[in-house]
N, C-alpha and C positions, 0 to 999 in steps of 0.2 A: 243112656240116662233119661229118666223120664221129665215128665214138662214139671211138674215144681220141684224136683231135685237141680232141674237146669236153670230156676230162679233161683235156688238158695246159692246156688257153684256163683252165679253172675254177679248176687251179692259180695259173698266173700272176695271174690276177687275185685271187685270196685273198694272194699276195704287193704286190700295188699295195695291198690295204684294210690291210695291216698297217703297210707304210711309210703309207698316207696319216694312218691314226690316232698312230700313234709319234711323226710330223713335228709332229702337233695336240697331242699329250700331251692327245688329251681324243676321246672317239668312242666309239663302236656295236661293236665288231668284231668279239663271236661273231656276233648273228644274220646279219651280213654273210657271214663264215664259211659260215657252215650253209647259208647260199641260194646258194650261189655256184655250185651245178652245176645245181639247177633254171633260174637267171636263163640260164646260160651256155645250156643245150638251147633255150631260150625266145629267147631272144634271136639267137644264128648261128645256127636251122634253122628255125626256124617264126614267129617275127614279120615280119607285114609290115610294115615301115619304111623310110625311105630319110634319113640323115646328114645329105643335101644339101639337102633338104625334109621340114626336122619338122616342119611344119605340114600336107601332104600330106592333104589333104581322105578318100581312102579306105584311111589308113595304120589298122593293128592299133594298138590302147593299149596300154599298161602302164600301169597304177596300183600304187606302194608307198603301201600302206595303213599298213604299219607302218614308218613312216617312220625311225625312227632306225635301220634297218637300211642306210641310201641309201648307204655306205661303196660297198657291190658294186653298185650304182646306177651312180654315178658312175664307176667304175671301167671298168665296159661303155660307157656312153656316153659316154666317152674313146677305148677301144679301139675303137671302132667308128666313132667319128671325127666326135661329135657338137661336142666342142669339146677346145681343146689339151691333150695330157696331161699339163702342164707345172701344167693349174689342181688335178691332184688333189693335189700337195704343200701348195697353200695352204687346203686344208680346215681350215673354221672360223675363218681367219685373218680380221682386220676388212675389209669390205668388198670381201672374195673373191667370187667368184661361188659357191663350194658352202660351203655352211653344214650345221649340226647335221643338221638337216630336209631333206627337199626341199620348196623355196617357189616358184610359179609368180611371184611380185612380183620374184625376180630376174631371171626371165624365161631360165634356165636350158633350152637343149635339149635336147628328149626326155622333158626333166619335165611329166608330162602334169595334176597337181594338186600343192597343197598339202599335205603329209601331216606325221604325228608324233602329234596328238592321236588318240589309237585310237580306232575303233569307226565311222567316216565314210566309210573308203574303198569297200568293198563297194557302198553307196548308189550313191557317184558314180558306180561301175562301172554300176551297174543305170542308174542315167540315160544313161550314153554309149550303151550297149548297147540302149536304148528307142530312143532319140533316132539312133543309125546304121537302125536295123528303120526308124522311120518315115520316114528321108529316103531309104531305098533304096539305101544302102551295105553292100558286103558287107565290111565291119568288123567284127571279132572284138576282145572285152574282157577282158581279163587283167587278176586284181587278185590282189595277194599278202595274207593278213592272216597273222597272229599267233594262239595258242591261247590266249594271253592275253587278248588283245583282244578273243574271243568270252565273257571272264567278260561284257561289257558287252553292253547290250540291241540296241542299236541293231543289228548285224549282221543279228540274228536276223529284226528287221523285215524287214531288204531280204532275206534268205533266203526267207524266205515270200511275200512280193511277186515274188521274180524268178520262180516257180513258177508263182506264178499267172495273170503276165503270160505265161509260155510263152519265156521270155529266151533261146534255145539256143546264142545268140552268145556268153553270158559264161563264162567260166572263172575261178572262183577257187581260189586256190593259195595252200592253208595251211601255213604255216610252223612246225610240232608239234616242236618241241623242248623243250617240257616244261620250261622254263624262262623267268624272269621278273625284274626288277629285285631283288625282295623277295626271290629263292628259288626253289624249283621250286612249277611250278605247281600240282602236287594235293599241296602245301602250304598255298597261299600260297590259292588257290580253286580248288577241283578242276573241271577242264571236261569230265571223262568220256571216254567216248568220240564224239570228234566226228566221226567219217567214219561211227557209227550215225546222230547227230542230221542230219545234214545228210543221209541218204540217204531215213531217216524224212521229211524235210519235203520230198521228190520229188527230189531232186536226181540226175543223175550221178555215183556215186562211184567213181574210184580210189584206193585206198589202195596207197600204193607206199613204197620208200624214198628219201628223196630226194637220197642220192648213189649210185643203181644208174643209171646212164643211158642204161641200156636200158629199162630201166622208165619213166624218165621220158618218154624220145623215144616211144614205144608208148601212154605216158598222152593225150599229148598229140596224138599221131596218132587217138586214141579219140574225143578231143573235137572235132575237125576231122571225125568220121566221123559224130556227133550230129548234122547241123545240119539242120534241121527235126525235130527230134526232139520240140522245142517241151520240153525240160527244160534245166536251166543245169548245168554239169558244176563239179566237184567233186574237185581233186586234194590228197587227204590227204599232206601230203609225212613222212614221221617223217626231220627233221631234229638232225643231234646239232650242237648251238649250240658254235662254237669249232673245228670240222670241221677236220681234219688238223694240229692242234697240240695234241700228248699234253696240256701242260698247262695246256689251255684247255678242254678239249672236257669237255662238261657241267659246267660250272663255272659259276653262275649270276654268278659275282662277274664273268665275261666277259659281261655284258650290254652293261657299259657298264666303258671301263676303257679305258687306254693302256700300253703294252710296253715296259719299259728296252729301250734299247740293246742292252745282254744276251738280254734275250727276243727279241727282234724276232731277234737274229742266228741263236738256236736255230732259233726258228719258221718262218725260213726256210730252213733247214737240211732239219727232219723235211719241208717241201714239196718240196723238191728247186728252191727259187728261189733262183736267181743275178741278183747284179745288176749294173747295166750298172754298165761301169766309166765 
């Protein structure tokens, strides 16, 4: 997909996470927002996947680490025809198949773990991305985390283990919108500069913006261009949480939140989404 075919797909899908959260009156939907143009380059140009076989023994991962983001989750692997798109309206509803989180117990296509509790996903990525090196697949590991999420320890471990182990398959892809349930976050716990701390602990870093998507296609062609580099790359995204809806974007109280009627019809307005009649 080319570069404004991969703006128009990031729209439309930023209009599916708004209706899916509205329909739930309960959901995720700035960080959904904010990631919705890195997932979209990630997702139609450079994941190797295949719809028809998720389970595909030498397919590319995705892991959301920060799982209450899986609005723009689900919304891809809808469009992309993991399962019907008919399931994203019943988000959250009882005994739907997509719930709050993403959970592998529902057995959900394309959900490659359990995520929501922060600070775990990064790990499992380093175990996929160990465990493809050792069986001799050339699998490549994609995990998204959160700037929040790095307040907490655990990331830090698997950052300096995937180093040491020489991991050049993994890609992780930080979610830096400077926001957080409580507030922003060098309020709430300042995480500094984290494309220094991560580049300090050997890593690959890009630091880009993560709705210019030429930079991100370019980032992501970088990482593809590492592989025996024997270091794990490192894409700093500066995402603005609530992304192409004036009165959402940097709004922390858009962490977690659901859209009148009223909103929803604005918000799809400033995107330029129409809906099917």
């Amino acid at each position: 997909m080319e570069i404004e075919a991969l703006k128009r797909k990031a729209n439309a899908l930023r209009g599916d996470v708004l209706r899916m959260v509205t329909l739930a009156d309960s959901g995720h939907p700035g960080g959904a927002l904010g990631m919705a143009d890195v997932l979209t380059v990630l997702f139609y140009r450079f994941l190797r996947h295949d719809p028809l076989r998720p389970d595909w023994p030498e397919r590319d991962r995705f892991l959301l680490s920060n799982g209450h983001a899986c609005p723009i989750l689900y919304a891809i692997l809808a469009d992309r025809g993991y399962f019907p798109k008919e399931e994203l309206w019943l988000l959250r509803k009882l005994g739907a198949l997509l719930q709050g989180h993403p959970s592998t117990a529902w057995e959900i296509p394309g959900v490659e773990v359990s995520s929501g509790s922060l600070g775990n996903g990064l790990s499992v990525a380093l175990g996929m991305a160990m465990a493809a090196r050792l069986d001799g697949r050339d699998s490549r590991i994609y995990c998204s985390i959160s700037d929040a999420e790095c307040q907490e320890g655990q990331p830090w471990e698997a950052a300096t283990a995937a180093v040491h182990y020489g991991v050049d398959r993994l890609c992780a892809i930080l979610d830096w919108n400077g926001c957080q349930i409580d507030g922003h976050t060098k309020t709430v716990m300042d995480v500094g500069d984290l494309a220094a701390k991560f580049r300090a602990f050997g890593w690959n870093v890009c630091e880009i913006s993560g709705h210019d998507v030429d930079a991100i296609v370019s980032s992501f062609d970088a990482f593809l261009g590492a592989a025996g580099s024997g270091r794990p790359t490192f894409l700093a995204c500066r995402n603005t949480l609530g992304k192409g809806v004036s009165f959402m974007e940097d709004e922390p109280k858009w962490h977690h939140g659901a859209l009148s009627p009223d909103e929803l019809a604005r918000a799809l307005s400033e995107l330029g989404v129409v809906l099917p009649r």
